[in-house]
MDAnalysis code that builds the backbone (N, CA, C; Angstrom):
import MDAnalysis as mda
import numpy as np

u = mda.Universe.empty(537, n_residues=179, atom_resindex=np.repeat(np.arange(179), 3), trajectory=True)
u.add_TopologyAttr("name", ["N", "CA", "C"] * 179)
u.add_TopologyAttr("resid", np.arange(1, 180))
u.add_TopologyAttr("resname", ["UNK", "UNK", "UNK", "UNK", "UNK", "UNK", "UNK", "UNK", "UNK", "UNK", "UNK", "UNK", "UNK", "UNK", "UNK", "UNK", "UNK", "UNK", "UNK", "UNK", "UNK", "UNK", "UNK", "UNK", "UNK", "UNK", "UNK", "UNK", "UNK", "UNK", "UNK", "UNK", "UNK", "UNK", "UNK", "UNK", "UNK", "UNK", "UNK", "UNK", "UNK", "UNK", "UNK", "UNK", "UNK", "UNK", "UNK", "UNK", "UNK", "UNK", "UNK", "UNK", "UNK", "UNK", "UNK", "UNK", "UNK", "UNK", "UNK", "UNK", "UNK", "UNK", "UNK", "UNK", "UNK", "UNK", "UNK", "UNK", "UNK", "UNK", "UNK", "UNK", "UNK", "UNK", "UNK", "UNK", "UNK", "UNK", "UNK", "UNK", "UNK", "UNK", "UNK", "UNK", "UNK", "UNK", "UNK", "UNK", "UNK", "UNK", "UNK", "UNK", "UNK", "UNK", "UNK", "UNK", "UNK", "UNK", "UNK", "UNK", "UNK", "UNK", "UNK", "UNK", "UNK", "UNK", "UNK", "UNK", "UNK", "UNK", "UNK", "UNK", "UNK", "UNK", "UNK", "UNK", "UNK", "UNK", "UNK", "UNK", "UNK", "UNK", "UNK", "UNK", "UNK", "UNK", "UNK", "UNK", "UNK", "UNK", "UNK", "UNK", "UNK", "UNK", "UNK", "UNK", "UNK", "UNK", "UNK", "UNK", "UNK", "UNK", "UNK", "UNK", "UNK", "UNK", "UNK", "UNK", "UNK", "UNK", "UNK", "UNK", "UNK", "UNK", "UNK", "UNK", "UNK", "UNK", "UNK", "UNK", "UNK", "UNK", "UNK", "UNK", "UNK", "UNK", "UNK", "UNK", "UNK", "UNK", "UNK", "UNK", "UNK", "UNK", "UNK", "UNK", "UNK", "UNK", "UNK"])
u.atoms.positions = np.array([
    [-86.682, -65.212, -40.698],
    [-86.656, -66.055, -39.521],
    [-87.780, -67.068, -39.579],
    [-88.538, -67.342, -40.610],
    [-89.503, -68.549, -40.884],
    [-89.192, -69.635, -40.344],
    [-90.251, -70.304, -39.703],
    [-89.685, -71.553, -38.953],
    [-88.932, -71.652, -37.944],
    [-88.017, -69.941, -37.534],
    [-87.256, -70.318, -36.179],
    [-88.207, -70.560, -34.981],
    [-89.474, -69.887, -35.115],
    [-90.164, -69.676, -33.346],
    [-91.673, -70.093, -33.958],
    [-92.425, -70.415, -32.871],
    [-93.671, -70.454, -33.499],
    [-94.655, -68.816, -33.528],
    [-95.800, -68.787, -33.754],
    [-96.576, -67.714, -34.459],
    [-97.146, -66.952, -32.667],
    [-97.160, -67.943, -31.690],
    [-98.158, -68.283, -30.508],
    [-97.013, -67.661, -29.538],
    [-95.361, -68.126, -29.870],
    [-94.647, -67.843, -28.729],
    [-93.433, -66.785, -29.212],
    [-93.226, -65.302, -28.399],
    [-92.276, -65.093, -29.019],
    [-90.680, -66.203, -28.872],
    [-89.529, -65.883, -29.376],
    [-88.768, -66.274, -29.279],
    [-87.909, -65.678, -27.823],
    [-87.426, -66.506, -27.018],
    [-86.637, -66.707, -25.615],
    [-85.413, -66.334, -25.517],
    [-84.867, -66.892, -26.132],
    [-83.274, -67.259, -26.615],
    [-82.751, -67.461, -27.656],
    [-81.751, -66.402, -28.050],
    [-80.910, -66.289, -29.315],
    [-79.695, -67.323, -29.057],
    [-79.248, -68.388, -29.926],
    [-78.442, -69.128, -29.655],
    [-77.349, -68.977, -30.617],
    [-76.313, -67.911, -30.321],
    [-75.311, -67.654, -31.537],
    [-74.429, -68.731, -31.540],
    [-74.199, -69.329, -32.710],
    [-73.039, -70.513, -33.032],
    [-73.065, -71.417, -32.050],
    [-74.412, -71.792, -32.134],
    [-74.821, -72.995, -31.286],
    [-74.463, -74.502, -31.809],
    [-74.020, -74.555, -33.041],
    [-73.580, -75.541, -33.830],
    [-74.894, -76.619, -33.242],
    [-74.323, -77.855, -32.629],
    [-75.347, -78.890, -32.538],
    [-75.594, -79.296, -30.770],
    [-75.192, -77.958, -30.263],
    [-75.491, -78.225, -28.855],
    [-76.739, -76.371, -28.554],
    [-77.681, -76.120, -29.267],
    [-78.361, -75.085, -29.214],
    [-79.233, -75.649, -27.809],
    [-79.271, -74.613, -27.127],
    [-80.009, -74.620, -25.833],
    [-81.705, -75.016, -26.211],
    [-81.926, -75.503, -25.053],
    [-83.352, -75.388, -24.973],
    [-84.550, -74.529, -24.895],
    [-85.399, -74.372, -26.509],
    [-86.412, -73.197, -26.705],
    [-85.805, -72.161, -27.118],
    [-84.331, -72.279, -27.647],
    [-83.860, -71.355, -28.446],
    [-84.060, -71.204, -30.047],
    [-83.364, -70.010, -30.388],
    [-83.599, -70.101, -31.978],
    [-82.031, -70.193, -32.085],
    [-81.423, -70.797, -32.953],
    [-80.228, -71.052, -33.020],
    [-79.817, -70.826, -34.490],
    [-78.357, -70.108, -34.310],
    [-77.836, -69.489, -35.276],
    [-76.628, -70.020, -35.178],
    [-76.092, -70.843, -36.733],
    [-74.579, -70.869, -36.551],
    [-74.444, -70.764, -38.390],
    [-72.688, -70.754, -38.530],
    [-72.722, -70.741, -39.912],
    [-72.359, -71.616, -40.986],
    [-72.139, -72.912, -39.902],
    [-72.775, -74.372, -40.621],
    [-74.016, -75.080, -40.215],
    [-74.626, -75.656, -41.308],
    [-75.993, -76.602, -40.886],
    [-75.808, -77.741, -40.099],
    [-76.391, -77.494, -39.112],
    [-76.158, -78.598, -37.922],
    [-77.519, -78.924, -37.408],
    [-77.942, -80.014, -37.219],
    [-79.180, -80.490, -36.513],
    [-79.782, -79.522, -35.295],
    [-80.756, -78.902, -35.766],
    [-81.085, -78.062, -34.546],
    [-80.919, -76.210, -34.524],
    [-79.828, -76.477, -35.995],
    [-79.599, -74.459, -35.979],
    [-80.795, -74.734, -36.924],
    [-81.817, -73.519, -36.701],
    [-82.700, -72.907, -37.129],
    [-82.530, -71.533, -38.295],
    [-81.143, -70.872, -38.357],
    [-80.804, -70.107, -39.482],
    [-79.273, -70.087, -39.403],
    [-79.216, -70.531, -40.841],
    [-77.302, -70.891, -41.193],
    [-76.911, -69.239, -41.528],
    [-76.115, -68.276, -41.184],
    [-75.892, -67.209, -41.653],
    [-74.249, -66.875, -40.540],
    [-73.745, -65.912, -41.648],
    [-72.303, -65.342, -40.424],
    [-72.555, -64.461, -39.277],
    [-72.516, -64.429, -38.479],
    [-73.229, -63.737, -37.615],
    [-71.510, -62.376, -37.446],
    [-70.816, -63.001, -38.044],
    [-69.978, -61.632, -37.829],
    [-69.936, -60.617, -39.210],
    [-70.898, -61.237, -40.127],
    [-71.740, -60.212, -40.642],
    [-72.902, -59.276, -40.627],
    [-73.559, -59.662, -39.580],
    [-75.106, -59.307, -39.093],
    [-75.568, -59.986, -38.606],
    [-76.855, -59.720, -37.892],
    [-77.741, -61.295, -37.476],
    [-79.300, -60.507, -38.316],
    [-79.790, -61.882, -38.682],
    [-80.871, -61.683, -39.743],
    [-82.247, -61.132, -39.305],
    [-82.451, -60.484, -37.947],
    [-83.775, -60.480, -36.742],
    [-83.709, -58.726, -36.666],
    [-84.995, -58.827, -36.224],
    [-85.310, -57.459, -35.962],
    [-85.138, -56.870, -34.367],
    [-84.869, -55.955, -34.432],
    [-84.306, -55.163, -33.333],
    [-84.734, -55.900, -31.966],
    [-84.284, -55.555, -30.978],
    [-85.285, -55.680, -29.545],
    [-85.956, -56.565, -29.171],
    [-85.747, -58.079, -29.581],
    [-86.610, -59.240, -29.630],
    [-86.602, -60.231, -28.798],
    [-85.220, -60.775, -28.374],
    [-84.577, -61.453, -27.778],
    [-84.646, -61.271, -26.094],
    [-84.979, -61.658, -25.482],
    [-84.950, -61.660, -23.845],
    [-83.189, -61.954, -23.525],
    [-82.970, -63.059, -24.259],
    [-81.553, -63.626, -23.962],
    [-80.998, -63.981, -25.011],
    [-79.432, -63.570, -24.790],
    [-78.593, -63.886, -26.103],
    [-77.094, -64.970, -25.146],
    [-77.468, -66.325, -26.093],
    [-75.873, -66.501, -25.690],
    [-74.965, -67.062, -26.542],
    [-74.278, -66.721, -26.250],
    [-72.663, -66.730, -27.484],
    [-71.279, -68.115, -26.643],
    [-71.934, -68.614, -26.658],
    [-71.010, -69.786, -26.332],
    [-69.612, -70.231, -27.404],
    [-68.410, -69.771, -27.096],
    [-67.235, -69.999, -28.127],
    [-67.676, -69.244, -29.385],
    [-68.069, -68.527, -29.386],
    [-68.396, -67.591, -30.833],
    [-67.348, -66.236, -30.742],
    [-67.597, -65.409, -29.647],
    [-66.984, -64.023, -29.695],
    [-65.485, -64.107, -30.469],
    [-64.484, -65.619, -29.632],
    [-62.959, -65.719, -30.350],
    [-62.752, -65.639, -32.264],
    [-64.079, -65.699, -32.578],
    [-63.853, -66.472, -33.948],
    [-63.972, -65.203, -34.684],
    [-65.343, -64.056, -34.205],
    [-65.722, -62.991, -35.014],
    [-64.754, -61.991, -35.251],
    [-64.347, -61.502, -36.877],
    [-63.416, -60.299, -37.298],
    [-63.376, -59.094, -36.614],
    [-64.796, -58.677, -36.450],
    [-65.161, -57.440, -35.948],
    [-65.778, -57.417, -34.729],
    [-65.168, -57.671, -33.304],
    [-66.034, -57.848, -32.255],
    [-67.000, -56.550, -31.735],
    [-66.515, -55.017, -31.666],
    [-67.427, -54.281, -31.983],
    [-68.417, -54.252, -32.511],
    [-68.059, -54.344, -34.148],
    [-69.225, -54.630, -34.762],
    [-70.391, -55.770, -34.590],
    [-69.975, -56.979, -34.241],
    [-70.967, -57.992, -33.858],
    [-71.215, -57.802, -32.435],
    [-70.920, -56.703, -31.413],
    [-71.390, -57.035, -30.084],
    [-72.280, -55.647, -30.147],
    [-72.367, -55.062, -31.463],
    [-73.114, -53.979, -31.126],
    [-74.592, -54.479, -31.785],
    [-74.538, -55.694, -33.100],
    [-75.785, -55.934, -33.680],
    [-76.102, -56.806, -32.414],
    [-75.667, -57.851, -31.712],
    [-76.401, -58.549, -30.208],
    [-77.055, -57.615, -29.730],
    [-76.378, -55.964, -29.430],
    [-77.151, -55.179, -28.473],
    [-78.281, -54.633, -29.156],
    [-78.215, -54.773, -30.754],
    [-79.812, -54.265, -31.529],
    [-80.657, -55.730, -31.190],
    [-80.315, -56.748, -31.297],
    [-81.443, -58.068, -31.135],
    [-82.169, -57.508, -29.910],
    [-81.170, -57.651, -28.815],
    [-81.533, -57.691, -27.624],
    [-82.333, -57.033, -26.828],
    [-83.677, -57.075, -25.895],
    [-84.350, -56.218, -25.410],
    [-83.834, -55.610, -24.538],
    [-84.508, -54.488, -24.362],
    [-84.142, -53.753, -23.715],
    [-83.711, -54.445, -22.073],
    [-82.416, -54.327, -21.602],
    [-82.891, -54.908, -19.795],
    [-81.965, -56.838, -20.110],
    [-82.197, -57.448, -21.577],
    [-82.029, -58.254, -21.511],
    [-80.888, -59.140, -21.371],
    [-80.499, -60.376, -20.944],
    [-79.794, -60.358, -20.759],
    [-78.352, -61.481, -21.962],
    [-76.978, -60.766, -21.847],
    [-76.256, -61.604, -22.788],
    [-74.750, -62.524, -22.114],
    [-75.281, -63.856, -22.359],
    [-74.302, -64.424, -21.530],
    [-73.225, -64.995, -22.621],
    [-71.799, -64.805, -22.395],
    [-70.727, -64.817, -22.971],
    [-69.745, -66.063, -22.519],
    [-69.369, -67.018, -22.708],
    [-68.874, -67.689, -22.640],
    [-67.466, -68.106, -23.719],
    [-66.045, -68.184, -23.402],
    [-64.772, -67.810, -24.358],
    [-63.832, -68.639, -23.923],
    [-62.844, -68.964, -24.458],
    [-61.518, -69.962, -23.753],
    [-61.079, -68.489, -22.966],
    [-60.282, -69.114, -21.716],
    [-59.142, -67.573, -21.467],
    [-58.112, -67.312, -21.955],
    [-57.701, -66.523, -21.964],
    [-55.955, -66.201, -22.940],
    [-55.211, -67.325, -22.449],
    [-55.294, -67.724, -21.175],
    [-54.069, -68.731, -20.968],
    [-54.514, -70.306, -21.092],
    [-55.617, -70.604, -21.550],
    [-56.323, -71.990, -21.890],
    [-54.922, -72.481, -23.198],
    [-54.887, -73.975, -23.377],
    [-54.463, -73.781, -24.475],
    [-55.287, -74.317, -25.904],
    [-56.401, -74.375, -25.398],
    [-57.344, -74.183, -26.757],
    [-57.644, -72.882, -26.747],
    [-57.063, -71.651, -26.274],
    [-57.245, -70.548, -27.007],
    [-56.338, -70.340, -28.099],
    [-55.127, -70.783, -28.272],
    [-54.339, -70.892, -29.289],
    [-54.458, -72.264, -30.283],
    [-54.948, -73.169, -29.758],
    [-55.263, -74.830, -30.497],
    [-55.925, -74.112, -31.920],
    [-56.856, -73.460, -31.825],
    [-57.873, -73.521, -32.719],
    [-57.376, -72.438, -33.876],
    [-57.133, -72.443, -35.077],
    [-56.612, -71.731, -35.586],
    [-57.089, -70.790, -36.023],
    [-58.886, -70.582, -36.320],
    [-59.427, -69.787, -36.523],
    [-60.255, -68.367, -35.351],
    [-59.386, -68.526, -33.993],
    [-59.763, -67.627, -32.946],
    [-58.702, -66.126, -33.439],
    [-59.988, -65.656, -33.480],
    [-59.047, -63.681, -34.165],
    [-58.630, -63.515, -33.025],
    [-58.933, -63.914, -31.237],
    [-58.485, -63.000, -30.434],
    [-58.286, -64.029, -29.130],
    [-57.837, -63.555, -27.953],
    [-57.810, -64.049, -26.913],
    [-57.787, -63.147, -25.634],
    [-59.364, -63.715, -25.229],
    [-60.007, -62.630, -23.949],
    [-59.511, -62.945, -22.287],
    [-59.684, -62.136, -22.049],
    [-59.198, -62.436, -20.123],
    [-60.144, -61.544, -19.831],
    [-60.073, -61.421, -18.339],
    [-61.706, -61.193, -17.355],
    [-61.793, -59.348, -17.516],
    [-60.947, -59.170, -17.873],
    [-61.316, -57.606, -18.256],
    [-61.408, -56.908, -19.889],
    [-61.657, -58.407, -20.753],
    [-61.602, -57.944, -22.220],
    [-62.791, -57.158, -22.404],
    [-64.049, -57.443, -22.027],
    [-65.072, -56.900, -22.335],
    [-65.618, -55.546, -21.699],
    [-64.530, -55.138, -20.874],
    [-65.244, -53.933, -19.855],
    [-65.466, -52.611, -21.361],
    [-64.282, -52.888, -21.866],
    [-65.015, -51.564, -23.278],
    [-65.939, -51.223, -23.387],
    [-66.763, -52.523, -23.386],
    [-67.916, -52.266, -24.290],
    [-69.337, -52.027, -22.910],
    [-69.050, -52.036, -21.880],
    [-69.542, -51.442, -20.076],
    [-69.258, -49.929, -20.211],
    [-68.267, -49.465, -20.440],
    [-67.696, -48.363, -19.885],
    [-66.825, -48.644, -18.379],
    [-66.504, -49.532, -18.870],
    [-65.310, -50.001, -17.771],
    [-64.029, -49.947, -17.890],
    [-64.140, -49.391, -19.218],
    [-62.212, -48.898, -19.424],
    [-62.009, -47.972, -19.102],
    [-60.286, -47.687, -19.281],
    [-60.039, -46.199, -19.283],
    [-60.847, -44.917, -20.326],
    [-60.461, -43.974, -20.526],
    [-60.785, -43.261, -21.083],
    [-60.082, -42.692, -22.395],
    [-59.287, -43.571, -22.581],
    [-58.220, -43.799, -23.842],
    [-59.211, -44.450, -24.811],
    [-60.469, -44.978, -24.911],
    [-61.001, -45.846, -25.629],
    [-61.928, -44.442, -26.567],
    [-62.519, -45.002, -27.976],
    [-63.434, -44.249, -28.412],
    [-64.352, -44.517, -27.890],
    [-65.698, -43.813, -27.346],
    [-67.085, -44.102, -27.206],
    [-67.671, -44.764, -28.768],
    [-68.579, -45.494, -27.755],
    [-69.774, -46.517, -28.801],
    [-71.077, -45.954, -28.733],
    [-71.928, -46.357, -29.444],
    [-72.838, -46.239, -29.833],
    [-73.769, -46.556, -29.188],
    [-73.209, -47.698, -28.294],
    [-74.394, -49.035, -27.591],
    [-73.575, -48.782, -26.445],
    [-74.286, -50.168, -25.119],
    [-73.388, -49.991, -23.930],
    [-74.246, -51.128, -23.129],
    [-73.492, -52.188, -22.963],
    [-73.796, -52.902, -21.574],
    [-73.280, -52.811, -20.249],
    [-74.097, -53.174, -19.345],
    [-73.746, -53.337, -17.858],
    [-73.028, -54.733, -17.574],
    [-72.056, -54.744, -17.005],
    [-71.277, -56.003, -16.766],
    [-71.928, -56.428, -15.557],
    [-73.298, -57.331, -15.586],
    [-73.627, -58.123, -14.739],
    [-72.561, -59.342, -13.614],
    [-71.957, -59.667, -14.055],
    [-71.273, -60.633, -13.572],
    [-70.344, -60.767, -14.538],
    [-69.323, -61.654, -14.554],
    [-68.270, -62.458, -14.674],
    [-67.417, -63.558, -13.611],
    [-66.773, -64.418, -14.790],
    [-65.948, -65.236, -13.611],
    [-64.782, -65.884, -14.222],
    [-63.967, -66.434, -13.584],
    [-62.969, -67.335, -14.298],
    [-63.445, -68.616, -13.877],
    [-63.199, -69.580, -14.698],
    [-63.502, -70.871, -14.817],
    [-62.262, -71.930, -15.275],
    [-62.107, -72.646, -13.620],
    [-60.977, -73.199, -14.036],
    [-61.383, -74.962, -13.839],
    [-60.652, -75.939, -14.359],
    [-60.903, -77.617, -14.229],
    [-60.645, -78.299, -12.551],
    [-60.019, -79.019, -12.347],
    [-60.013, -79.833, -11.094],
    [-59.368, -78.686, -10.735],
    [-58.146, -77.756, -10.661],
    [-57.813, -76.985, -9.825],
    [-58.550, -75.677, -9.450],
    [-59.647, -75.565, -9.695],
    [-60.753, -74.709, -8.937],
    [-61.265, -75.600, -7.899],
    [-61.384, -76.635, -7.518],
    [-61.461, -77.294, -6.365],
    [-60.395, -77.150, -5.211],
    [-59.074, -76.632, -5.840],
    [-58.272, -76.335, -4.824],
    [-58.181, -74.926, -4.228],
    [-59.527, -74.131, -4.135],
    [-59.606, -72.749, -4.230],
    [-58.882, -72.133, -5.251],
    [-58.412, -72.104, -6.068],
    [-57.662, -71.561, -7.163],
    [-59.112, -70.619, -7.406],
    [-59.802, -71.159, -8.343],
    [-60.978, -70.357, -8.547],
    [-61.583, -68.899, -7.587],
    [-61.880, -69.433, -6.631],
    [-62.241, -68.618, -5.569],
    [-61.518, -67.637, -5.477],
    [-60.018, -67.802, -5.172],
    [-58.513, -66.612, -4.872],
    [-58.906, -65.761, -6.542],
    [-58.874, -66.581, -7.827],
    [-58.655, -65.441, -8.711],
    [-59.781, -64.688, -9.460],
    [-61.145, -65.135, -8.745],
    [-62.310, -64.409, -9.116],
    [-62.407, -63.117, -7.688],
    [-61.772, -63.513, -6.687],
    [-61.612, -62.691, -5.819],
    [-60.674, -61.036, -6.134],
    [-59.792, -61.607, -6.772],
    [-58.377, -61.328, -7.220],
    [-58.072, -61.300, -8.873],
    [-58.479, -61.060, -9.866],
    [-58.556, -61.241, -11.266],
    [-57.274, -60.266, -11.736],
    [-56.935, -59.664, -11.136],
    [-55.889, -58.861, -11.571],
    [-54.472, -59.620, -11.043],
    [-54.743, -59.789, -9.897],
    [-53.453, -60.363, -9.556],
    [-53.289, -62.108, -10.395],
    [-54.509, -62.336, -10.379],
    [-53.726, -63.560, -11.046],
    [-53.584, -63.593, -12.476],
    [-54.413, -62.664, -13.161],
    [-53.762, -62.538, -14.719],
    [-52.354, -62.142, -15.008],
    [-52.204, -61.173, -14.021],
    [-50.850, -60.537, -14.314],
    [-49.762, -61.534, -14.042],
    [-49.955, -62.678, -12.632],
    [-49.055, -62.978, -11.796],
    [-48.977, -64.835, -11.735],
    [-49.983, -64.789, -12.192],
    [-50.545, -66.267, -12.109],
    [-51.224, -67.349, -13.384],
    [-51.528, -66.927, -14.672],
    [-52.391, -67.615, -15.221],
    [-51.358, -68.336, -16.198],
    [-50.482, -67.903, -16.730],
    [-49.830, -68.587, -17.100],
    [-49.182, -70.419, -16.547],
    [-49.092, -69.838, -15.119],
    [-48.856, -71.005, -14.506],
    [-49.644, -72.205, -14.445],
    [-50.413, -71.554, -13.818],
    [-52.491, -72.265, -13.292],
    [-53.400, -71.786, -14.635],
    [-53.323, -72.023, -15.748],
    [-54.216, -71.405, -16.614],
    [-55.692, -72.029, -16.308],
    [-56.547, -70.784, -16.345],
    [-58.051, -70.773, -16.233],
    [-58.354, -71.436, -17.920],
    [-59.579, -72.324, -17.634],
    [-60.119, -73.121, -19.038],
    [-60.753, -71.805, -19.783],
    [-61.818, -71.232, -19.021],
    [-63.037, -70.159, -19.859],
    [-62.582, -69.274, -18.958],
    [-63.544, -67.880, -19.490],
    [-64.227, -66.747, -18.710],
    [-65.490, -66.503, -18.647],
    [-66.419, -66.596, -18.394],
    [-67.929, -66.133, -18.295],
    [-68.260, -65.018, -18.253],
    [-69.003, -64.013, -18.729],
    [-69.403, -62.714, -18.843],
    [-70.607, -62.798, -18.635],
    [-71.376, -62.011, -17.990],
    [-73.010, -61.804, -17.981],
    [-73.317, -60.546, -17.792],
    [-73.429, -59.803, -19.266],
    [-74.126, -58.704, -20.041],
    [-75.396, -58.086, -19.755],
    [-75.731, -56.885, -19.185],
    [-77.024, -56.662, -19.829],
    [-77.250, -55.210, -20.205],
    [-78.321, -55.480, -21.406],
    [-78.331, -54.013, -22.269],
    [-78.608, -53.624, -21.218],
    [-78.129, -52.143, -21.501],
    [-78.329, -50.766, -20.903],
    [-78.934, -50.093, -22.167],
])
């Protein structure tokens, strides 16, 4: 990690596949060289940092792309300090840049991530690791101004099942924190 942080400050923010929009005072990781990533590596092979370091991790359009989402949401939970927090950002299943892009392994909706909470059923294997589902939301364009938004963050079940196809939500937002 030479050169990602200075000697004086630890590092703030893990910026996974930040390409050329890496947040501010982050260390940024993607797996092309782009102005501003600080280490080129696959992150759905590992991430190159030592355990427990990170205050904040965020994964902006990364989770759709990785082979093994287990496996890469369990090395985030080794970066990550203890308490800290990981914000998730994804197209929704019914966006249609969740299908545009040809290299997305998967397509998430507002209850993809409870697995890895202990928010599923009990049909699932136990993990190793485990976050708290701080928050989430659906995120929709001009028609979240028409309460759309409001009704299906209220309501996430009824409108996945009943509604998204119609009104498709753009993203989902997740906000993670280790447990």
């Amino acid at each position: 990690m030479a050169g990602a942080n200075k000697e004086s400050m630890p590092p703030s923010i893990l910026d996974i596949g930040c390409g050329r929009n890496k947040a501010g005072g982050a260390v940024g990781l993607d797996l092309a060289r782009h102005p501003g990533v600080d280490v080129v590596a696959d992150a759905g092979q590992g991430l190159p940092f030592s355990g427990g370091i990170f205050p904040r991790v965020r994964l902006r359009h990364i989770v759709e792309h990785v082979p093994d989402l287990k496996r890469f949401l369990a090395e985030v939970h080794r970066v990550t300090k203890p308490g800290g927090e990981v914000q998730i950002l994804t197209p929704h299943f019914s966006a249609a840049a969740s299908f545009t892009d040809p290299t997305h392994q998967r397509h998430l909706g507002y209850f993809s991530l409870d697995y890895f909470c202990g928010l599923a059923g009990d049909d699932f294997l136990p993990l190793d690791f485990a976050f708290k589902m701080q928050g989430r939301r659906l995120i929709f364009g001009r028609n979240g101004k028409l309460g759309l938004a409001a009704w299906a963050n209220r309501h996430p079940g009824a409108y996945e099942q009943h509604l998204a196809w119609m009104l498709p939500a753009l993203e989902v937002e997740y906000l993670l924190i280790k447990a």
